[in-house]
C-alpha positions as CSV (number, residue, x, y, z in Angstrom):
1,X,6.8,-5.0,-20.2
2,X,10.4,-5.5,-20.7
3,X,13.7,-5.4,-21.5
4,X,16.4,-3.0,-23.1
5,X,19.1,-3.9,-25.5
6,X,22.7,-2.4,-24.8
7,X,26.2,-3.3,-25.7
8,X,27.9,-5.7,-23.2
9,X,24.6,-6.3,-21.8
10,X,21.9,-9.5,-22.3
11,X,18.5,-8.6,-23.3
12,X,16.0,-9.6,-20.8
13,X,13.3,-11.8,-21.0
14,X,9.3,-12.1,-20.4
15,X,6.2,-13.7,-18.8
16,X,3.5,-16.8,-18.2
17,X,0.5,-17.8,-19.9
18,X,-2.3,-19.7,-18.5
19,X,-4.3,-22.1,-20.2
20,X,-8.0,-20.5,-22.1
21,X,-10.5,-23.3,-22.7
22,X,-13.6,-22.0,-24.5
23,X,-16.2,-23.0,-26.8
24,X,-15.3,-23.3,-30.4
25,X,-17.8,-20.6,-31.1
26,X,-15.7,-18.4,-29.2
27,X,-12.4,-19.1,-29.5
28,X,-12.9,-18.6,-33.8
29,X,-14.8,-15.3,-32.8
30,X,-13.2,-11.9,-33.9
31,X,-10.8,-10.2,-31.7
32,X,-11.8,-8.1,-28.6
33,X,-13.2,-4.9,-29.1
34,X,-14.4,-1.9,-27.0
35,X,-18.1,-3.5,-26.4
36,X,-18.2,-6.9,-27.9
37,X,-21.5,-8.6,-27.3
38,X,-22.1,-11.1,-24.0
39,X,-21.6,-14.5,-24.3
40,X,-24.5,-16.8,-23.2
41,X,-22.5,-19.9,-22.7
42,X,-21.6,-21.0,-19.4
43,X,-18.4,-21.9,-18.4
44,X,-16.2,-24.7,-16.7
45,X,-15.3,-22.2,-13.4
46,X,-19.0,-20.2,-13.6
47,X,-19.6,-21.2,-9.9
48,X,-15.5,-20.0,-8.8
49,X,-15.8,-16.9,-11.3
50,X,-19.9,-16.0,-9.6
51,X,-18.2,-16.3,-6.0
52,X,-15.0,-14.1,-6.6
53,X,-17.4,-11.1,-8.1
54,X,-19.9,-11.5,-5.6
55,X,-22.5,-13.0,-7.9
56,X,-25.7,-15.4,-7.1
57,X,-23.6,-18.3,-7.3
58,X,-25.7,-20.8,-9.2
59,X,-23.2,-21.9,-11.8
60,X,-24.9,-20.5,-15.2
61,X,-24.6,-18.1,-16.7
62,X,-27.3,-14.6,-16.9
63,X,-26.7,-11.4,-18.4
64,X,-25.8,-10.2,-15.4
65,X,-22.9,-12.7,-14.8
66,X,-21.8,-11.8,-18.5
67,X,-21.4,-8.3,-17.4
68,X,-19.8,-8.4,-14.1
69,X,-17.5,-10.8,-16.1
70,X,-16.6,-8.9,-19.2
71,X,-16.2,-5.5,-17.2
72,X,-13.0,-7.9,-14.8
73,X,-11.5,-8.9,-18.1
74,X,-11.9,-5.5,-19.6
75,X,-10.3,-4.3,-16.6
76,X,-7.5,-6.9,-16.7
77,X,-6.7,-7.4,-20.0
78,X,-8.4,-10.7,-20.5
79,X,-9.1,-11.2,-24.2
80,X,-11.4,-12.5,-25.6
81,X,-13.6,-10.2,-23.2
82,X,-16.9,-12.1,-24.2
83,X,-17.9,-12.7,-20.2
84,X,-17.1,-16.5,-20.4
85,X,-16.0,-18.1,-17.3
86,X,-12.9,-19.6,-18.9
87,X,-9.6,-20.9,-17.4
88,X,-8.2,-17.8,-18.1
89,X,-10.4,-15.5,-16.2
90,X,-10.4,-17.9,-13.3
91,X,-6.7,-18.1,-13.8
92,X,-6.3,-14.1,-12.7
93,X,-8.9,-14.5,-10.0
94,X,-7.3,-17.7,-8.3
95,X,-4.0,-15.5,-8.6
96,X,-5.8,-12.7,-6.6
97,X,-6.9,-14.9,-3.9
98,X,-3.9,-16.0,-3.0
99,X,-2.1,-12.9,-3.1
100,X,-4.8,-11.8,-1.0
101,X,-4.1,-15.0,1.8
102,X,-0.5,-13.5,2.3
103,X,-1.7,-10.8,4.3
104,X,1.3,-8.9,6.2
105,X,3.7,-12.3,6.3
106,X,4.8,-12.7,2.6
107,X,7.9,-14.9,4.0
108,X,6.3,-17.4,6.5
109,X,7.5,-19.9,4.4
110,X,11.0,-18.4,5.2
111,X,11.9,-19.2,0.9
112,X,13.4,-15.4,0.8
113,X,16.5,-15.0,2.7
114,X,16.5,-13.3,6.3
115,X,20.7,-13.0,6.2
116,X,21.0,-10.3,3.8
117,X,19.7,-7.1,5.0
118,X,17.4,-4.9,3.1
119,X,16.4,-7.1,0.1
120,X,13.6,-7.3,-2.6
121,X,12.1,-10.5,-2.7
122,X,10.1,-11.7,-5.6
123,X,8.1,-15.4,-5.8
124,X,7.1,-16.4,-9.1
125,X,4.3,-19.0,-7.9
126,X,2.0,-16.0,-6.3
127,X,3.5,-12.9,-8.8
128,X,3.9,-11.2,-5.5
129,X,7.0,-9.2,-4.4
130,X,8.2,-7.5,-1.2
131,X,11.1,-6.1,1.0
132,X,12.3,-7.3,3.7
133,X,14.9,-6.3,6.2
134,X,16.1,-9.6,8.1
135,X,12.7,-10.7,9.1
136,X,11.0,-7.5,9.4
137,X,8.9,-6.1,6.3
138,X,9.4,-2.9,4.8
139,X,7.6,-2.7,2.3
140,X,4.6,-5.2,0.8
141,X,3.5,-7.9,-0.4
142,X,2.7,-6.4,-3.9
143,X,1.1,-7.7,-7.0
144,X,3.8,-8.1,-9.9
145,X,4.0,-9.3,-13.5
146,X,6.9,-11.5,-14.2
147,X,8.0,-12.9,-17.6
148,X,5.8,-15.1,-19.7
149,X,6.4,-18.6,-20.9
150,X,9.8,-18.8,-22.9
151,X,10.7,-15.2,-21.7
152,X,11.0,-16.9,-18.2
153,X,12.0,-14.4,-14.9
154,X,15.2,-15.7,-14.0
155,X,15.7,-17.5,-10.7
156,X,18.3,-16.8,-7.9
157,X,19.9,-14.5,-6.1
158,X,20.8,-10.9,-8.0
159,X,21.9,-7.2,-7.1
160,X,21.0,-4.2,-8.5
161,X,23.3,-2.5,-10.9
162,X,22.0,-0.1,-12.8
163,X,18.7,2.4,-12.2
164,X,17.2,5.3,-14.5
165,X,14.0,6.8,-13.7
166,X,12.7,7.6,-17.1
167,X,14.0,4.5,-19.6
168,X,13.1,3.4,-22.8
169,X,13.4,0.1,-23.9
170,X,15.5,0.2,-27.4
171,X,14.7,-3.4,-27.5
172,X,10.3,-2.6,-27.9
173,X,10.6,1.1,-27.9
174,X,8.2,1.6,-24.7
175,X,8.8,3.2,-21.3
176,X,9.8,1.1,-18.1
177,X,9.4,4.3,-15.1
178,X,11.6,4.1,-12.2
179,X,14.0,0.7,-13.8
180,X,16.0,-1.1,-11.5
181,X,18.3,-3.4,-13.6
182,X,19.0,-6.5,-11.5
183,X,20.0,-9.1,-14.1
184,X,20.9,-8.2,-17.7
185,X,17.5,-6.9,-18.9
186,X,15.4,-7.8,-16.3
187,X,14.1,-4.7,-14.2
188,X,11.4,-3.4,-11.3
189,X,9.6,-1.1,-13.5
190,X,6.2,0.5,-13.9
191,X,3.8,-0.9,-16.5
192,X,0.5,1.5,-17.5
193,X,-1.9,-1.9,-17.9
194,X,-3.2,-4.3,-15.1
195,X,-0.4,-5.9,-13.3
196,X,-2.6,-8.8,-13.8
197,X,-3.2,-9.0,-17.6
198,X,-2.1,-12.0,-19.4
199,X,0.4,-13.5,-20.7
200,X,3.1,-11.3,-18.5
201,X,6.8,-9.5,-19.6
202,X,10.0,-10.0,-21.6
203,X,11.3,-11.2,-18.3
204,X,11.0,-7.9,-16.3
205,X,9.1,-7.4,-12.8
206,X,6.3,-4.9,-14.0
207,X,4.5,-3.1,-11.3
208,X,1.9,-0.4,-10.7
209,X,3.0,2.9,-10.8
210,X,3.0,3.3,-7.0
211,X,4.6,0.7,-6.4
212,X,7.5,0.8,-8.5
213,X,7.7,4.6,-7.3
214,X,8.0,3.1,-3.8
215,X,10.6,0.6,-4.7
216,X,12.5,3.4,-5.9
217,X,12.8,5.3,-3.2
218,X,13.3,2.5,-0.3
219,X,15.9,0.5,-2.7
220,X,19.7,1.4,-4.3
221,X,22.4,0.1,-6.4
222,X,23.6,-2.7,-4.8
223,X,21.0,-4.0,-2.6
224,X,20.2,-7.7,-3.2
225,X,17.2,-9.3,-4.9
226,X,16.2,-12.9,-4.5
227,X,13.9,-14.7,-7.1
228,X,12.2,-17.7,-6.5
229,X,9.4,-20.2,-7.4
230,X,7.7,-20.6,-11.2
231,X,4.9,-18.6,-12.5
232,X,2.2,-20.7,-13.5
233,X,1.7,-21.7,-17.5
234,X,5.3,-21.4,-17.5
């Protein structure tokens, strides 16, 4: 998640929120719980949402589609986790796809700079992030979790300047492993939850564990990062 609040210092700033659609009957349920019961409604993306899990793809909904479903927003962080085939769900799996069609050329649009070296790239549109050196990759593409609507990840050209392997954010009192600070609050860090859960940060780039172990190692103070696109619901 986050951001951390120091003297001299901005706070950072968070993630993106798509759009959930569902039936009234839904949407004035009670919150998500561990095993909430299936939902026999079908949804507006059914047919998309049957196809990504691998589902008889017949566009309404059974009890099996309501589990396959529930168990990916379970998974994700999708709430309400009632197995409807909502905007939101589909939201995450159109994501996935398309992180998924950049294969092992993240920069064929050529958007991140191939003049600066070693660099960490990050593109808002596809919450994917990578390094590059010139126009070879290092390391990547990744999923990543930028900042939500109003808590926006800022755009540009940055550098890291400050790292620390075990902070806590004295702005929300929760970890961020292996933080690389490259503009005011906003960091790499590790998050515990799906990189994919909605609505996203406080404006840092929240990895997996892994990966945010392996940006540590291949990155240092002072290597460049470049920022680019808009996530969408943002």
């Amino acid at each position: 998640m986050g951001v951390f609040a120091a003297s001299g210092r901005r706070a950072g700033v968070a993630l993106g929120v798509m759009g959930m659609v569902v039936p009234l009957s839904i949407a004035l349920g009670s919150p998500a719980q561990a095993a909430p019961s299936c939902t026999k409604d079908t949804g507006p993306y059914q047919k998309q949402v049957e196809k990504f899990l691998g589902r008889p793809v017949d566009g309404r909904q059974s009890r099996g589609d309501c589990l396959a479903i529930q168990k990916f927003q379970t998974t994700h962080g999708i709430s309400p986790n009632v197995g409807y085939a909502g905007s939101t769900t589909w939201g995450v799996m159109k994501l996935m796809n398309e992180q998924k069609a950049a294969g092992k050329n993240p920069n064929k649009a050529g958007k991140c700079p191939v003049n600066k070296g070693r660099i960490a790239c990050v593109d808002l549109t596809r919450q994917l992030s990578w390094i590059q050196d010139g126009r070879k990759l290092v390391f990547g593409p990744l999923p990543v979790r930028t900042g939500r609507d109003k808590f926006e990840t800022r755009t540009g050209l940055k550098k890291i300047y400050w790292r620390d392997i075990d902070h806590v954010s004295d702005l929300y009192d929760v970890p961020m492993p292996y933080s690389q600070f490259f503009d005011g609050g906003q960091a790499f860090h590790s998050i515990g939850g799906s990189v994919w859960s909605p609505p996203g940060s406080h404006g840092c780039v929240n990895m997996r564990k892994a990966d945010a172990k392996k940006y540590w190692s291949l990155l240092k103070k002072g290597d460049d990062v470049f920022v680019y696109g808009r996530k969408p619901g943002t």
